[in-house]
Backbone as numpy.savetxt, mean C-alpha at the origin, in Angstrom:
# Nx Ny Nz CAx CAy CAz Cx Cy Cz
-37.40 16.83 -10.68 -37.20 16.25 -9.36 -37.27 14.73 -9.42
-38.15 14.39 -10.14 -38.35 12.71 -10.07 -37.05 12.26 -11.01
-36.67 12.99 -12.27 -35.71 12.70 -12.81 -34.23 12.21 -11.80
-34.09 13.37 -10.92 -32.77 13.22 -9.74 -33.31 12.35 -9.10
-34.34 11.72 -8.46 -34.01 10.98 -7.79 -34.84 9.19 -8.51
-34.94 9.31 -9.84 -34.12 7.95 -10.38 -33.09 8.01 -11.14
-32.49 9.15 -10.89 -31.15 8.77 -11.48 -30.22 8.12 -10.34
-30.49 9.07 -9.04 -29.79 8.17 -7.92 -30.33 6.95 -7.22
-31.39 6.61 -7.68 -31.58 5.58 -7.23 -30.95 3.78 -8.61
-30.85 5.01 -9.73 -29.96 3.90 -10.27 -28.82 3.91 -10.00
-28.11 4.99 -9.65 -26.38 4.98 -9.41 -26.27 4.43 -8.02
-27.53 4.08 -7.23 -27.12 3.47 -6.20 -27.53 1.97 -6.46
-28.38 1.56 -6.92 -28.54 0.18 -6.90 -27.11 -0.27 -8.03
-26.72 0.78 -8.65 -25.47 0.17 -9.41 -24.05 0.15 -8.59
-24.35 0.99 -7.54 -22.87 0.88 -6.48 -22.85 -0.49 -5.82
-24.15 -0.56 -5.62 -24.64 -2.06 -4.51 -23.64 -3.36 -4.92
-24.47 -3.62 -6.70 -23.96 -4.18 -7.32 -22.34 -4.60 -7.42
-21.94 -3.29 -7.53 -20.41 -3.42 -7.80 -19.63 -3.91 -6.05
-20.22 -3.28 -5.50 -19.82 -3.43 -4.20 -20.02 -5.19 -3.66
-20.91 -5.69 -4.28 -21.59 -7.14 -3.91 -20.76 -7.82 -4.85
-20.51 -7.49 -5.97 -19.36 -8.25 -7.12 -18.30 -8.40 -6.74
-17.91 -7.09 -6.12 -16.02 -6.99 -5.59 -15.99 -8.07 -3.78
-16.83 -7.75 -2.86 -16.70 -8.46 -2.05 -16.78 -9.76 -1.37
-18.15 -9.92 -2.11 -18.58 -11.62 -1.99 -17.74 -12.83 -2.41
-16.39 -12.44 -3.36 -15.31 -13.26 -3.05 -14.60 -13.62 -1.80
-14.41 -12.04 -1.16 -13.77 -12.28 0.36 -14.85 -12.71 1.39
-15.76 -12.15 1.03 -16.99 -13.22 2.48 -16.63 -14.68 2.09
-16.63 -15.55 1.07 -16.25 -16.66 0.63 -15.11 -16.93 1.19
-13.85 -16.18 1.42 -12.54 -16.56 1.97 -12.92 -16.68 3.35
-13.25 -15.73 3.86 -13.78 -15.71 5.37 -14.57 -17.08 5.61
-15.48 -16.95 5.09 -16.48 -18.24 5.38 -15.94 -19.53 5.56
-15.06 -19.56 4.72 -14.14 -20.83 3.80 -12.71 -21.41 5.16
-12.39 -20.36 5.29 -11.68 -20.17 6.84 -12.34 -20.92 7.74
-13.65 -20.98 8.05 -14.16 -21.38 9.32 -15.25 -22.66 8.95
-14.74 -23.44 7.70 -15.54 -24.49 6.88 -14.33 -25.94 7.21
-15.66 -26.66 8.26 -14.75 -27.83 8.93 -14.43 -28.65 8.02
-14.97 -28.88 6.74 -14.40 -29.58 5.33 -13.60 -29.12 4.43
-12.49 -29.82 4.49 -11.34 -29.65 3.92 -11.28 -29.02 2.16
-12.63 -29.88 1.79 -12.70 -29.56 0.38 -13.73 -28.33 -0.02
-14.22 -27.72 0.96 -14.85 -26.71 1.07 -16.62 -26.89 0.41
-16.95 -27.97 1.20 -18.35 -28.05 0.55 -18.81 -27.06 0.70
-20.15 -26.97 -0.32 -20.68 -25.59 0.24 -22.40 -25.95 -0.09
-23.44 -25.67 0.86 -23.21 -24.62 2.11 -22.31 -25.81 2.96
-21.77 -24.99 3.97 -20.64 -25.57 4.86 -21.67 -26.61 5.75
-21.28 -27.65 6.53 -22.33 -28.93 6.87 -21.93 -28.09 8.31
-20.78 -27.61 9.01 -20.20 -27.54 10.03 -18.98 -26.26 10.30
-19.43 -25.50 11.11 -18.19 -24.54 11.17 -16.92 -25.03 12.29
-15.72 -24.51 12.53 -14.68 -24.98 13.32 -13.42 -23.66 12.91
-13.07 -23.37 14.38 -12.08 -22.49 14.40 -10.39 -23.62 14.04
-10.42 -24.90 13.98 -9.41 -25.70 14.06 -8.38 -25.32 13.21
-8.61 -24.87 11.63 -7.33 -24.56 10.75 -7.29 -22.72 11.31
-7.74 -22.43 12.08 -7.14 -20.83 13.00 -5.98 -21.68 13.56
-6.36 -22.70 14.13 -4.94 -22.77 14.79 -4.19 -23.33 14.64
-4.46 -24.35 13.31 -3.16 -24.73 12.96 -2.11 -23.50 11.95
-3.15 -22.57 11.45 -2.55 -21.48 10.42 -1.63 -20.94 11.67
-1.94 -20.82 12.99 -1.04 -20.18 14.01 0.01 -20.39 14.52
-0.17 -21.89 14.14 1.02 -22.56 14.61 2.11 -23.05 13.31
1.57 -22.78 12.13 2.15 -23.19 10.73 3.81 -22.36 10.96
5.02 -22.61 11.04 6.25 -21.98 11.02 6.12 -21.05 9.72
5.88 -22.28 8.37 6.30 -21.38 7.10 5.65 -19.83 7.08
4.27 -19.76 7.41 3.09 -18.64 7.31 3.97 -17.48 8.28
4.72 -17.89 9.51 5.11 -17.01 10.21 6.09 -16.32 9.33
6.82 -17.53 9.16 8.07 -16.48 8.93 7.99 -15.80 7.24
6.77 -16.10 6.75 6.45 -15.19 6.06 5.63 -13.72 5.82
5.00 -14.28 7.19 4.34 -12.70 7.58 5.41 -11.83 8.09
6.31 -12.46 8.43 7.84 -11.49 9.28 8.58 -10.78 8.55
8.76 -11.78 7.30 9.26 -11.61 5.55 8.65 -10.39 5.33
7.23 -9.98 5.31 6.55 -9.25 4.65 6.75 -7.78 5.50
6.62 -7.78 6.79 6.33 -7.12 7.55 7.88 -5.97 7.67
8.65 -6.79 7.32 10.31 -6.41 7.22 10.36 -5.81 6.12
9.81 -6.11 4.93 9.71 -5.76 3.67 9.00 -4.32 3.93
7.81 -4.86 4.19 7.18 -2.98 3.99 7.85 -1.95 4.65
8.04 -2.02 5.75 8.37 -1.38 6.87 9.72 -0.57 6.11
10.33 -1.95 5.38 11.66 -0.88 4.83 11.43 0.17 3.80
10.74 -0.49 3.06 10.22 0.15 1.74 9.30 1.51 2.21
8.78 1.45 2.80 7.87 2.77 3.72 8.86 3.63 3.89
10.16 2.85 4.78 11.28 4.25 5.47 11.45 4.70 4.22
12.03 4.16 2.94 12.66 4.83 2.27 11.73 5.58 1.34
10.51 5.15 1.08 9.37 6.23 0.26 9.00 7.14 1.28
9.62 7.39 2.52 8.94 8.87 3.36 10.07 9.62 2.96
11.18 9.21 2.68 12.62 10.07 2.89 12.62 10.15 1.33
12.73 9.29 0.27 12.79 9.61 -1.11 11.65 10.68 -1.37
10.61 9.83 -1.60 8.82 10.94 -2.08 9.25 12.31 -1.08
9.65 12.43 -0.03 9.19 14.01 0.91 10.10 15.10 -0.13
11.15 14.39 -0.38 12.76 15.18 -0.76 12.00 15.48 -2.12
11.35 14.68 -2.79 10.93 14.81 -3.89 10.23 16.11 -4.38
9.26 15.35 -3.47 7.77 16.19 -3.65 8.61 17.74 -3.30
9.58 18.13 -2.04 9.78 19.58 -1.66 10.76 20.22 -2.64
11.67 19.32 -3.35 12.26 19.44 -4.50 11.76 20.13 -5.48
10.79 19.44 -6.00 10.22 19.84 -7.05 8.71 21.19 -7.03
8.57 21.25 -5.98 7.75 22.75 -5.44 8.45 23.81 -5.42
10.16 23.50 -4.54 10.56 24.85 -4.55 11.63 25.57 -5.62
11.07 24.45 -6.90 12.57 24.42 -7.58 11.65 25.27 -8.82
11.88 25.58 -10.33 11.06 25.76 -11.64 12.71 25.39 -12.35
12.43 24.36 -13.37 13.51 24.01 -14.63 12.85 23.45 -15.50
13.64 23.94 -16.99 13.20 22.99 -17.80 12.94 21.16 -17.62
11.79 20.57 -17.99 11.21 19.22 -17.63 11.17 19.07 -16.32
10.65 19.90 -15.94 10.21 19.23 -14.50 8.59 18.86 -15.02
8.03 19.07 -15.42 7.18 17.70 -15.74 7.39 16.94 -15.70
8.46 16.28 -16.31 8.75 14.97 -17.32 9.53 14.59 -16.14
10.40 14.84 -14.69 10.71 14.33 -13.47 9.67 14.00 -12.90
8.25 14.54 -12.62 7.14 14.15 -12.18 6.49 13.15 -12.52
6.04 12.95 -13.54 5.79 11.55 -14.67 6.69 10.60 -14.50
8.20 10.83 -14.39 8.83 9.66 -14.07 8.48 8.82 -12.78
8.68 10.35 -11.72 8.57 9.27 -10.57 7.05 8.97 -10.43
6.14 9.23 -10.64 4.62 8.68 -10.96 4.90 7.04 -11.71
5.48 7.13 -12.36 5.36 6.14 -13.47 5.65 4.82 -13.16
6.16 4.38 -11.93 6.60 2.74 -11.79 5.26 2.38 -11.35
3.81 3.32 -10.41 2.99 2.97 -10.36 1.90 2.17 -11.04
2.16 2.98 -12.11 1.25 3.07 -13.45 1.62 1.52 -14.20
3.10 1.50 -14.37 3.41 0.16 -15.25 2.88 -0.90 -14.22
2.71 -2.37 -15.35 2.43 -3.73 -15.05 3.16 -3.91 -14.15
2.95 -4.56 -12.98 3.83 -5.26 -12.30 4.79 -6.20 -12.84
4.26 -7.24 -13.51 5.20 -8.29 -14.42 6.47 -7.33 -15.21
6.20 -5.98 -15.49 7.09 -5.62 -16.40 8.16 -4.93 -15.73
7.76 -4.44 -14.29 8.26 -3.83 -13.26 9.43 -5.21 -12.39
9.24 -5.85 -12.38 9.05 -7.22 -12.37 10.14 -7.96 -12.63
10.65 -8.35 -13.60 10.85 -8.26 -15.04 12.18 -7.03 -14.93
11.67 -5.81 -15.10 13.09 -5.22 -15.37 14.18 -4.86 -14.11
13.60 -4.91 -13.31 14.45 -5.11 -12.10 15.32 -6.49 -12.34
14.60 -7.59 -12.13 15.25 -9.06 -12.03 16.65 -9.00 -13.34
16.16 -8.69 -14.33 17.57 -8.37 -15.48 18.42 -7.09 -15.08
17.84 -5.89 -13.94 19.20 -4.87 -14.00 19.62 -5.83 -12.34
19.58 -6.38 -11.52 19.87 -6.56 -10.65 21.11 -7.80 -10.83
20.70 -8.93 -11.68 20.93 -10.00 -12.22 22.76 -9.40 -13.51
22.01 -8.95 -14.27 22.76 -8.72 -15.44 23.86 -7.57 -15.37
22.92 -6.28 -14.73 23.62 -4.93 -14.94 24.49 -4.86 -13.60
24.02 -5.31 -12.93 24.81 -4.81 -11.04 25.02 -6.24 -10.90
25.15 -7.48 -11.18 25.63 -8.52 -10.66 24.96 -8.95 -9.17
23.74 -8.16 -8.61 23.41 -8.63 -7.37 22.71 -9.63 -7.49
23.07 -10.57 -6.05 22.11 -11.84 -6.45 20.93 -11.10 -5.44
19.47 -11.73 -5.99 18.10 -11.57 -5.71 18.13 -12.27 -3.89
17.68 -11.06 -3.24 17.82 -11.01 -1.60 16.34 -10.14 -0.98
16.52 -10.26 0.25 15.54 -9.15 0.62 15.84 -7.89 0.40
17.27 -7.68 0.55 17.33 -6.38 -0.04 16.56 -5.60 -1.46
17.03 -6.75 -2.34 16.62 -6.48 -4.32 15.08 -6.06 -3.75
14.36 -6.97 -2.67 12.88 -6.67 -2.88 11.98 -5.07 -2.16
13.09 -5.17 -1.83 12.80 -3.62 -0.95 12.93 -2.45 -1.89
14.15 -2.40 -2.77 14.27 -1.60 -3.50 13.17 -1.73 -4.68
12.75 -3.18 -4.82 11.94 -3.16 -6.30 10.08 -2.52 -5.83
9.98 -2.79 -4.13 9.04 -2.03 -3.26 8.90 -0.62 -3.69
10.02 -0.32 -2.92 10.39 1.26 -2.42 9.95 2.49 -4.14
10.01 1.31 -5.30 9.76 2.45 -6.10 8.60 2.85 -6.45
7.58 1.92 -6.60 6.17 2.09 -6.41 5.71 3.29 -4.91
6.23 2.55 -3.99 5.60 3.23 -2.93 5.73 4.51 -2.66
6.91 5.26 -3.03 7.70 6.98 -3.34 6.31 6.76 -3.97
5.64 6.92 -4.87 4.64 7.47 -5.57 3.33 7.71 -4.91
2.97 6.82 -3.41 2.39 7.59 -2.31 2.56 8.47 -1.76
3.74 8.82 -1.52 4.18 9.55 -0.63 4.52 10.76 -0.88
4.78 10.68 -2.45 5.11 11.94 -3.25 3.83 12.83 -3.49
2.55 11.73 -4.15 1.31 12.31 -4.32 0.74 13.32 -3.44
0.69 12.27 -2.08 0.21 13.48 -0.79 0.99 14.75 -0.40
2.65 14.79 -0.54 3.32 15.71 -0.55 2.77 16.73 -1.13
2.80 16.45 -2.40 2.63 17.20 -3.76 0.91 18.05 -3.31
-0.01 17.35 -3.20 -1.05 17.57 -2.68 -0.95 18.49 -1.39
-0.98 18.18 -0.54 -0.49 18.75 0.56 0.16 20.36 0.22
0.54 20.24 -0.54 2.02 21.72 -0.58 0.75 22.48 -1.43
0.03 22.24 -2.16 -1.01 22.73 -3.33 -2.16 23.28 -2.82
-2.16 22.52 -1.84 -3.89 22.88 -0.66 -3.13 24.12 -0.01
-2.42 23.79 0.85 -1.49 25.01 1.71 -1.02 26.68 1.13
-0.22 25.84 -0.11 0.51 27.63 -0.33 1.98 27.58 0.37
2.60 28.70 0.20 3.76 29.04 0.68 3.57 29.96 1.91
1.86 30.65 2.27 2.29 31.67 3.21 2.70 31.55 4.38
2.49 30.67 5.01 2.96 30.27 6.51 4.95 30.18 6.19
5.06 29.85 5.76 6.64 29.19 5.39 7.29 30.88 5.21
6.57 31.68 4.45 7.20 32.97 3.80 6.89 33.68 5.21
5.82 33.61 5.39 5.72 34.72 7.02 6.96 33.97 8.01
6.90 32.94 8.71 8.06 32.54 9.18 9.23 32.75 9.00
10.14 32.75 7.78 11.08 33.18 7.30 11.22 34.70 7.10
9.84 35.57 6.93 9.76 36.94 7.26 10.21 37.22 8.81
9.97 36.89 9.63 10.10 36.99 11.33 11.24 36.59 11.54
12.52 35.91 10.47 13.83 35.75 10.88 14.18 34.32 11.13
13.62 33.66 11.10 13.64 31.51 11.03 14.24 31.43 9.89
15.69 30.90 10.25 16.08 29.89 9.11 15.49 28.91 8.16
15.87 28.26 7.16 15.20 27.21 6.48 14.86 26.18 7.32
16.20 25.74 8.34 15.84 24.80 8.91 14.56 24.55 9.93
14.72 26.06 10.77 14.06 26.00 11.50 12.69 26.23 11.06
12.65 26.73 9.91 10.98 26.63 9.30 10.59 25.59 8.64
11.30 24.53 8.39 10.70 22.96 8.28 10.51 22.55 9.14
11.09 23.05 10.47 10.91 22.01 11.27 9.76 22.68 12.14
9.48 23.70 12.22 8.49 24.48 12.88 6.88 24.58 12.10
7.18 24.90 10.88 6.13 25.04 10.09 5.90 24.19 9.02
6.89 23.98 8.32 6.66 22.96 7.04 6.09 21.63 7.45
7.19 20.66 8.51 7.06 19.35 8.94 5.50 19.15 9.57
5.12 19.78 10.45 3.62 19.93 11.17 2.74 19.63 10.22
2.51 20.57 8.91 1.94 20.82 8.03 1.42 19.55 6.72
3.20 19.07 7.30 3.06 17.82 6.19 2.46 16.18 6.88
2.70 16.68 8.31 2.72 14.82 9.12 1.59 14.24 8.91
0.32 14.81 8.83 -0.66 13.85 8.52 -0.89 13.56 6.95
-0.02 14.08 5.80 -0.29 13.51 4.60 0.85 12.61 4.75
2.18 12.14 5.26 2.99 11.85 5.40 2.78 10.39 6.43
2.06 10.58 7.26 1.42 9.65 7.95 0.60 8.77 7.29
-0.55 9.02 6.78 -1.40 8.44 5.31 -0.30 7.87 4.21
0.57 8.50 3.69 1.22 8.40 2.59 1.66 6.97 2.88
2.53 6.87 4.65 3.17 5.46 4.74 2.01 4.71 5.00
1.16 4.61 5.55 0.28 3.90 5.21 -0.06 2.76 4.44
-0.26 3.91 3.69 -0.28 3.47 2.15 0.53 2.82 1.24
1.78 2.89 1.75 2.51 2.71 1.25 3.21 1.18 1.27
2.93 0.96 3.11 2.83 -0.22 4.10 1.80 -1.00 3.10
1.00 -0.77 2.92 -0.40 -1.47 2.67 -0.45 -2.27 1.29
0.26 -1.03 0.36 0.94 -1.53 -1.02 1.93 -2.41 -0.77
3.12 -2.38 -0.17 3.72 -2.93 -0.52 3.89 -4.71 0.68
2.92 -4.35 1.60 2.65 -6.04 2.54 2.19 -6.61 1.29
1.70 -6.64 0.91 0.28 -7.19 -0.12 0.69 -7.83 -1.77
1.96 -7.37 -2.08 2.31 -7.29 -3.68 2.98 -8.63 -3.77
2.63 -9.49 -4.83 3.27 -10.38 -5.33 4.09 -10.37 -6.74
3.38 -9.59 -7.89 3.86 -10.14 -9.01 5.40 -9.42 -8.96
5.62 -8.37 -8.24 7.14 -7.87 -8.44 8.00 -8.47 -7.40
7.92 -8.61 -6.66 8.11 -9.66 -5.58 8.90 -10.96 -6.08
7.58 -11.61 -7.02 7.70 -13.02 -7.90 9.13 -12.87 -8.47
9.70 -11.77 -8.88 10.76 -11.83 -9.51 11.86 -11.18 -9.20
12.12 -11.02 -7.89 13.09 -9.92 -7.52 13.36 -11.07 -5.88
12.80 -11.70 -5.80 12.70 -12.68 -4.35 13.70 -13.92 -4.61
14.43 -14.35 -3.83 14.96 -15.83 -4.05 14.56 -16.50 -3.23
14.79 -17.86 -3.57 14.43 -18.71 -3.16 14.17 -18.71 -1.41
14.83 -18.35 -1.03 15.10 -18.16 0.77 13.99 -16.98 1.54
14.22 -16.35 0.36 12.46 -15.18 0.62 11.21 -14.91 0.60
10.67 -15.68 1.33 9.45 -15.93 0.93 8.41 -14.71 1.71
7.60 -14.26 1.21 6.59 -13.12 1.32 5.48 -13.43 1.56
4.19 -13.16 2.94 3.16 -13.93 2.89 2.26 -14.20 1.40
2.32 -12.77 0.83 1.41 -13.66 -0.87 2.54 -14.67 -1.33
3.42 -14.54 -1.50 3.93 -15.50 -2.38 3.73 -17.21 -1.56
3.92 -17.16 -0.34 3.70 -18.27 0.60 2.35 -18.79 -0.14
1.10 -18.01 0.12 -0.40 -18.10 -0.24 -0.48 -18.73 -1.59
0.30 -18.41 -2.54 0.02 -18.71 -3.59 0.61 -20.24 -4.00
1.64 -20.08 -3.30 2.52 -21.45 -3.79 1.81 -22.86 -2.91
1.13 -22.02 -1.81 0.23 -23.48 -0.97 -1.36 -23.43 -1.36
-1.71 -22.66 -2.01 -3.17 -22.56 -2.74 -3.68 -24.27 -3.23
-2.63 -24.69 -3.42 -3.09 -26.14 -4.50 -2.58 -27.20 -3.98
-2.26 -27.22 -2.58 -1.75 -28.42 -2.12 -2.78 -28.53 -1.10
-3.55 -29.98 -1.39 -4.52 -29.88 -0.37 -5.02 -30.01 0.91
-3.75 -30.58 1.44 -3.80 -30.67 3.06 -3.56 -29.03 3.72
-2.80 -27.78 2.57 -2.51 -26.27 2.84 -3.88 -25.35 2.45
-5.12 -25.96 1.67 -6.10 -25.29 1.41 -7.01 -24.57 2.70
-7.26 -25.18 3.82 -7.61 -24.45 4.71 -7.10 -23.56 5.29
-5.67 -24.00 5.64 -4.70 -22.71 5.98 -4.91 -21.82 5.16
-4.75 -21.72 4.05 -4.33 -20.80 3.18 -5.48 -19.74 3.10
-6.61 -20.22 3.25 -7.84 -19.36 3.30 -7.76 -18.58 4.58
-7.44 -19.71 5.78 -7.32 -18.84 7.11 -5.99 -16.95 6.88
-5.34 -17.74 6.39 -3.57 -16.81 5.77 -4.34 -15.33 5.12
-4.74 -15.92 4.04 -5.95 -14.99 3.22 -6.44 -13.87 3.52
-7.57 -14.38 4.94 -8.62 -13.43 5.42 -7.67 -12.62 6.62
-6.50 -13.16 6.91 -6.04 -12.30 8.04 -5.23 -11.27 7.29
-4.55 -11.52 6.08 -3.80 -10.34 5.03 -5.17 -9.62 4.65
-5.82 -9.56 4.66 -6.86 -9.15 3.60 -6.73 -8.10 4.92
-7.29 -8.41 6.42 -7.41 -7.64 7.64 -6.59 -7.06 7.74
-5.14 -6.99 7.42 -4.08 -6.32 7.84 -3.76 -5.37 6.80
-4.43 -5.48 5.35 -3.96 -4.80 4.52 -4.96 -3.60 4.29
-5.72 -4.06 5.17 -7.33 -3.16 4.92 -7.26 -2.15 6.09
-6.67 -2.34 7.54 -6.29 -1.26 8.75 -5.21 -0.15 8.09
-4.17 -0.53 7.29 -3.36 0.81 7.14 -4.04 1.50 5.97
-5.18 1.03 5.20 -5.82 1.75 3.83 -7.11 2.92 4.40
-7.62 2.01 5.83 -8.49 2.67 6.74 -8.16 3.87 7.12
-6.55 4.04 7.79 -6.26 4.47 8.79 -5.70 5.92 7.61
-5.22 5.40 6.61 -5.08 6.62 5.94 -6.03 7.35 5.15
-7.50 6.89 4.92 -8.31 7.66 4.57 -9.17 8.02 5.83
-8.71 8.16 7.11 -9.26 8.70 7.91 -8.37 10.00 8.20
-7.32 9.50 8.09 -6.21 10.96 8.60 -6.39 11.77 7.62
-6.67 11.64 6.12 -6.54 12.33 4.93 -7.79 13.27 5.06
-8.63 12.18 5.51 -9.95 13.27 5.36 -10.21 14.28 6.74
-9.48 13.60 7.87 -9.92 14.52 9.24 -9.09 15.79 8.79
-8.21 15.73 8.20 -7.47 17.07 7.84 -8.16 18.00 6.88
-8.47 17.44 5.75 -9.60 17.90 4.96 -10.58 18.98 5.89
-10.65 18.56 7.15 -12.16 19.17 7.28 -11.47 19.75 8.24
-10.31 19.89 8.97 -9.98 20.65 10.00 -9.41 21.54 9.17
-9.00 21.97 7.44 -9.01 23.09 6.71 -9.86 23.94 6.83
-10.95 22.34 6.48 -11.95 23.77 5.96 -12.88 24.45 7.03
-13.00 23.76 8.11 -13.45 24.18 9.29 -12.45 25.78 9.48
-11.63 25.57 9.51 -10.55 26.66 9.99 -10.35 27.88 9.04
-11.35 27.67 7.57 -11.78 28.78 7.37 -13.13 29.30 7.31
């Protein structure tokens, strides 16, 4: 007994830790935001909401949060409609390598961004002749993010089973009408989470971005980064910071709340 509870009392003073390592950078951004000295003395002599409002009124920051916001939003539509087709694809199908289709589409997650990065900018550039637009960045989005959307699918279909779908179609419902009656219901809150998530990934990403973006496209990280070192943009940029950090942290919330209320309205329901 005393053994269990110092073992958890070390795995908790070691969560603390990690938890105090990973965040106390962003209390610093936050803080740093509302630090009336430009050069960020520290401790701060004086707090001031003043670079809130000039970050509010900054044009470039806007029309890069608009940049971004356009970006995910697209990249989301097309990882609910790619990942769903996927994920139902590959459940109701059995062929040789369907593993090795699974692993693929898993796999843009997994690689470096720089390399992701990187091979887009040479097939877009070299192989298809497109010049680098918002479009190129949506697509170089959209492939990472299918790998949310596919996961929870995939998940989703594994927890469930086929019997609801097979009894339905026993009682005389078409395919269609049993996706749309039974399957779709079944799937909206992993599907809901999935974009999320997906939103959340892809507001937030720079290094593939970095190389698939032209000049005319600017993305709030990439904005952040390129005004990081100019020092009349250092306050803004902290203000820029802590409000992405807020916006990227509500759709990561919002889908481990839907993920898990379902979780328990399973298992409640047996």
């Amino acid at each position: 007994m005393n053994d269990a509870k110092g073992l958890k009392a070390i795995l908790t003073g070691f969560t603390v830790l990690v938890l105090v390592f990973i965040y106390t950078p962003l209390a610093l951004v936050f803080l740093n935001s509302f630090n009336a000295d430009k050069s960020f003395k520290w401790p701060p002599t004086d707090l001031t909401l003043h670079w809130w409002s000039v970050a509010a009124q900054s044009t470039g920051a806007r029309d890069a949060l608009w940049t971004s916001v356009q970006v995910a939003i697209a990249a989301t539509l097309v990882a609910l409609l790619l990942g769903t087709l996927a994920g139902m694809a590959l459940r109701r199908t059995r062929f040789f390598g369907r593993n090795t289709v699974s692993l693929l589409i898993i796999l843009p997650i997994a690689l470096p961004g720089i390399v992701t990065g990187l091979a887009f900018q040479n097939a877009f550039k070299t192989l298809f002749g497109i010049d680098l637009s918002l479009f190129t960045i949506i697509v170089a989005h959209a492939t990472f993010c299918i790998v949310t959307v596919f996961n929870n699918v995939q998940a989703r279909f594994q927890r469930l089973g086929h019997n609801f779908e097979q009894a339905s179609m026993d009682l005389g419902a078409g395919r269609f009408t049993t996706f749309r009656l039974i399957t779709l219901p079944m799937l909206r809150s992993a599907l809901l989470a999935g974009a999320l998530l997906a939103f959340g990934l892809s507001f937030d990403e720079i290094v593939v971005t970095t190389f698939t973006a032209s000049s005319q496209d600017q993305t709030l990280p990439i904005w952040i980064f390129q005004n990081l070192f100019r020092p009349n943009q250092a306050p803004v940029v902290n203000v820029i910071a802590a409000v992405l950090v807020m916006l990227s942290a509500i759709p990561i919330y919002l889908a481990q709340r839907l993920s898990g209320g379902h979780t328990e309205a399973l298992t409640g329901a047996r």
